[in-house]
N, C-alpha and C positions, 0 to 999 in steps of 0.2 A: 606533425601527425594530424590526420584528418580523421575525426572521428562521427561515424554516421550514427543515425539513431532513427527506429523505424517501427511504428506501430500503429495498431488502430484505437489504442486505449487513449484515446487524446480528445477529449471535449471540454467543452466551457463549465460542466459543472462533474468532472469525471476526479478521481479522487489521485490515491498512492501512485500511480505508474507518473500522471504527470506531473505529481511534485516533485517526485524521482528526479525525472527527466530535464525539467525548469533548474531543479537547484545543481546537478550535476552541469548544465550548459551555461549558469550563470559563475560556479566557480569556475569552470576550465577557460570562461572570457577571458578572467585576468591571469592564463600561465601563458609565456612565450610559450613558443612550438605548436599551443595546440591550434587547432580550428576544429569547431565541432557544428554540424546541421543535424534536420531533424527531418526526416518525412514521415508524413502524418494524411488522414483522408480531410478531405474539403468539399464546398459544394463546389469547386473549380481548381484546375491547376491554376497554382501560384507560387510566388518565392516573395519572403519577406522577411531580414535581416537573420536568416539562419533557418529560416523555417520553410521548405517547401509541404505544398497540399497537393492530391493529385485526387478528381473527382473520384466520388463513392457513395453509393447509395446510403440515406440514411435510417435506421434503425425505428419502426414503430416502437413505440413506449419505448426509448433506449434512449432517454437520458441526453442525446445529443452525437450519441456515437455512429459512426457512418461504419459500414463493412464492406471491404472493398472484395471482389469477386473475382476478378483476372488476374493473374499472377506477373505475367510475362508484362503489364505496365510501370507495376513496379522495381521487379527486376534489371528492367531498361533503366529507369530512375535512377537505380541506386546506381548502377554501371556507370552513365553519364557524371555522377558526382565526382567520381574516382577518390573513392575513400580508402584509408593505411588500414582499415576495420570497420565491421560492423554492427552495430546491435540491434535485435530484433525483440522487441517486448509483447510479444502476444504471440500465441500460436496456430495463428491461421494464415491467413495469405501471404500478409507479408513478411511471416516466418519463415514459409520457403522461396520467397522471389530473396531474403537474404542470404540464404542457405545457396539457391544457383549462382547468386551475382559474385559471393566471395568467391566462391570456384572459378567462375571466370575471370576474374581478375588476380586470383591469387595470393588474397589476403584475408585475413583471421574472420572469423567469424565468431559470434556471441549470443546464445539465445540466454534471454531473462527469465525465467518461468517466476510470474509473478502474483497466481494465483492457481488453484488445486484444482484444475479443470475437470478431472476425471471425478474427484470427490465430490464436487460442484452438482453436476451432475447426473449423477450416478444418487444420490440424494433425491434428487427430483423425477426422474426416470428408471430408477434401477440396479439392480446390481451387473445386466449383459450391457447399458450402457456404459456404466463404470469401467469396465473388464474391456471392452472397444477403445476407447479412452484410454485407458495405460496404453493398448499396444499401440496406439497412435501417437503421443506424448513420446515413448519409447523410441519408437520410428524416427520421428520429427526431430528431436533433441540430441538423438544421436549422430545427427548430421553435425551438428556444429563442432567447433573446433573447442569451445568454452561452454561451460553450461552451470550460468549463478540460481542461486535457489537464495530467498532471502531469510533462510529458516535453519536448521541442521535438520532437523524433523521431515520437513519438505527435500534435503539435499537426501535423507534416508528415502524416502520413497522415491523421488527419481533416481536411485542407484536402486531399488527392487526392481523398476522397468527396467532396466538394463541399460541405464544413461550413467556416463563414463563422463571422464574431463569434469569433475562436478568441484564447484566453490564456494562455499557460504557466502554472503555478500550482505549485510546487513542495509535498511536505507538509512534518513538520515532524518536530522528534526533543524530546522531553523530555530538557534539557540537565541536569535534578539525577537523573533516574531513569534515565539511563544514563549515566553518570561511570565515570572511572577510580579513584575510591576505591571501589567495588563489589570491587576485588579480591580473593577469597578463595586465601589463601595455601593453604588445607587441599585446594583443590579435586584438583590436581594429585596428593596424594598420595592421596586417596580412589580416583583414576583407577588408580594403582600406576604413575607416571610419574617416572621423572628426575631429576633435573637436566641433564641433556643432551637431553633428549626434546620437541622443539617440541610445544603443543598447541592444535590447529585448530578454528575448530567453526563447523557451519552450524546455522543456528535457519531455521525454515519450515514448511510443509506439504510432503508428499510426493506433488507432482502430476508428470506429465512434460514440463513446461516449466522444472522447478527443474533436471531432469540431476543426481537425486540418483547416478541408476548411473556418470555421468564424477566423481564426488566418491569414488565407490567404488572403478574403475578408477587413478584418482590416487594415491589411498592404499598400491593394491598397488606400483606404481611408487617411491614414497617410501619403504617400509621401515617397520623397528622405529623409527628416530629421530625419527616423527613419530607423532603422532598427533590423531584425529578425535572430536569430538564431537559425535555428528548429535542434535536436540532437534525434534520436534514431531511431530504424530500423521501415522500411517501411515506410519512409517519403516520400512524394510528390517530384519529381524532376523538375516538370513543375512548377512553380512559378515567385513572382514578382521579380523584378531587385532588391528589398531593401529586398528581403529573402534570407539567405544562408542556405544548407542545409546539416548535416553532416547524412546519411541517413545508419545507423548501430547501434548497439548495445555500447555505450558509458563507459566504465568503471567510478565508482564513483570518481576518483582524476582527470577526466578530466569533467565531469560532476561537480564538486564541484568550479574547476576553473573557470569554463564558467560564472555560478553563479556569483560567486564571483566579476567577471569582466564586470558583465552586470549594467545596470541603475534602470532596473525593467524586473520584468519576467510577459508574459502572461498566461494565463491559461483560454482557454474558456469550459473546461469539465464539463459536468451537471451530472455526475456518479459517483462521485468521492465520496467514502465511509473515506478515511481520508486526502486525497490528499498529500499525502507525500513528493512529488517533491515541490510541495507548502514552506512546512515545512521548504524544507532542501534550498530554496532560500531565508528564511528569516532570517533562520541560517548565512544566507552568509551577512547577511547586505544588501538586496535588498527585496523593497517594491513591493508587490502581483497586478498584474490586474486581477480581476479574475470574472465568471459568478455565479451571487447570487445564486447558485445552489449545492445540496447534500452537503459534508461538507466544501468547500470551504467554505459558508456562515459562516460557526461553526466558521471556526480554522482561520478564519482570522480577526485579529480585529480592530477595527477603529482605526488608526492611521495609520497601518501598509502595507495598501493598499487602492483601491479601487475596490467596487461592482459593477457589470453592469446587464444589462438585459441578460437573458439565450440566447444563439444564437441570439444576437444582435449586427451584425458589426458595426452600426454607433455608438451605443450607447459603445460599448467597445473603437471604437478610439475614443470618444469624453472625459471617462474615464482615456485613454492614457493621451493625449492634458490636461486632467485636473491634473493629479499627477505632471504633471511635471512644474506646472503654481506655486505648491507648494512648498516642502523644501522634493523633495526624499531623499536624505541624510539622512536625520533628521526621515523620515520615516522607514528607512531602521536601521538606529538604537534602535529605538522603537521596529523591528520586531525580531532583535536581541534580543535584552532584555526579550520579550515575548516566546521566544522557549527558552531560557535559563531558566525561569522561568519553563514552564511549560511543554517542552517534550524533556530534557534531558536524554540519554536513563535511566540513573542510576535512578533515580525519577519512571521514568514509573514503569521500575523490580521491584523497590521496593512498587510499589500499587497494582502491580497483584502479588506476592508473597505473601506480607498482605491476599488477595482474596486465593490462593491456599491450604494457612494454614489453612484459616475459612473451606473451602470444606474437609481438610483431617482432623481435628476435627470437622466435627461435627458429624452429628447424625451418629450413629453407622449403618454400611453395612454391607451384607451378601450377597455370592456370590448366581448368579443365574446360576442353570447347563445350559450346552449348549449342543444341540444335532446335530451330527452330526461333 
């Protein structure tokens, strides 16, 4: 089985879609049957052990991400690969050069919806941009043969667009690359921290759907006896005396340490379609503060943190001040136990693999011609 995989969310310092994709194509390395590639934008067509690039302008202030603008080049692409199926994880161009190529070849197709585009959005520009946006999403996703949402909450509004074929899909955490033996003891004192002094940390990008300013607001609230470690690019550099700021693009081994060496992580994002970073600080042995909000609510479960009001500074430090009146410890092991249980990457592959088999046996396909 030749499994393609097709997006433009793929950069050097781009987050969940490509861990996704890396950890999904490093398990199915080692099953017989499968073969899996990847097309992805580049500053040039290339092929390199599984990964083709095919040029695409790149994005100002975008992080690294290129947007590809012609349909019908990549559509060829994927055609020429001759793939048993497709997946397409973003929904712009090369969401429908997937959508034509399965048709003409007559194999399944798979859109990912991997983040809430219309809420996105619709946030920044509006409620008629929003309202555009569904019926686009609506449009676009209804074309496919599959359609994973990584949420229930998310698989609930794309079934209010009127997207059908719809399947939870959770991602995944790398259970050795984010462990609680990552712990570095020296961290805290490099910070000039305590023994008395909790330390918190959130890892991300600095967009306005993370609410980095209520993780800022919180802090002033909590005092000297806590403090903050904010890691990823476009961080705030103006902040309180109990935040430090590491304001870049963080690689996952030092991202895992941080974790790892934290007390509890914050998290005030109300967007968040699987919250990943979430995942991989419970992996690490460290219990979630997070806002009852998108799937934070989902994937976090009682014991393993606590809930707060959405964009509520008092009520997230008073959440703070309450985990820790507890046994985090004991917390943190429970959250452990719960990613092990339930999103280890090998586990996940093997529930959406079960899903890819049911799409390439079932009902018999027939190519549709393409014109032009």
């Amino acid at each position: 089985m030749h499994i393609v995989d097709v997006t433009m969310f793929h950069a050097p310092a781009s987050g969940g879609v490509r861990t996704y994709l890396e950890a999904k194509h490093r398990v199915l390395a080692a099953r017989a049957g499968v073969h899996t590639s990847l097309l992805v934008p580049g500053a040039e067509r290339g092929s390199l052990g599984g990964v083709h690039t095919l040029p695409a302008q790149r994005i100002p202030l975008g992080q690294g991400y290129r947007f590809p603008l012609r349909r019908r080049p990549w559509r060829d692409a994927l055609m020429a690969m001759a793939p048993d199926l497709i997946e397409a994880g973003d929904p712009y161009v090369t969401a429908w050069a997937a959508v034509e190529a399965g048709q003409a070849l007559g194999v399944p197709t798979v859109g990912f919806f991997h983040s809430d585009l219309p809420r996105l959005m619709g946030d920044r520009f509006g409620a008629s941009v929003r309202q555009r946006l569904q019926r686009y999403v609506g449009d676009l996703y209804g074309r496919f043969d599959s359609v994973l949402a990584p949420c229930t909450a998310m698989a609930e509004r794309l079934a209010d667009w009127g997207v059908g074929n719809l399947r939870v899909q959770p991602l995944g955490v790398d259970l050795d690359a984010f462990h609680p033996r990552h712990h570095d003891p020296g961290l805290r004192q490099r910070l000039g921290l305590g023994d008395h002094q909790r330390l918190l940390v959130f890892a991300g990008r600095h967009s306005p759907e993370k609410n980095i300013d209520v993780l800022l607001e919180v802090m002033r609230r909590l005092g000297a006896n806590y403090h903050l470690q904010l890691m990823g690019p476009g961080m705030p550099t103006r902040v309180p005396d109990n935040v430090s700021v590491v304001s870049r693009y963080c690689p996952p081994t030092e991202v895992a340490t941080t974790l790892a060496s934290a007390d509890a992580m914050l998290h005030a994002g109300t967007r968040e379609t699987f919250g990943l970073v979430a995942q991989e600080a419970m992996a690490c042995g460290v219990p979630v503060i997070a806002a009852r909000a998108g799937a934070l609510k989902e994937y976090i479960p009682l014991g393993a943190g606590i809930l707060c009001r959405p964009r509520d500074p008092d009520d997230m430090a008073r959440a703070t001040r309450e985990l820790f009146l507890n046994d985090p410890a004991a917390m943190g092991r429970h959250a452990r136990r719960h990613v092990e249980r339930h999103f280890g990457w090998e586990r996940v592959i093997d529930d959406l693999m079960g899903h890819y088999r049911q799409l390439s046996h079932g009902s018999e396909r027939h190519a549709i011609p393409q014109n032009g």
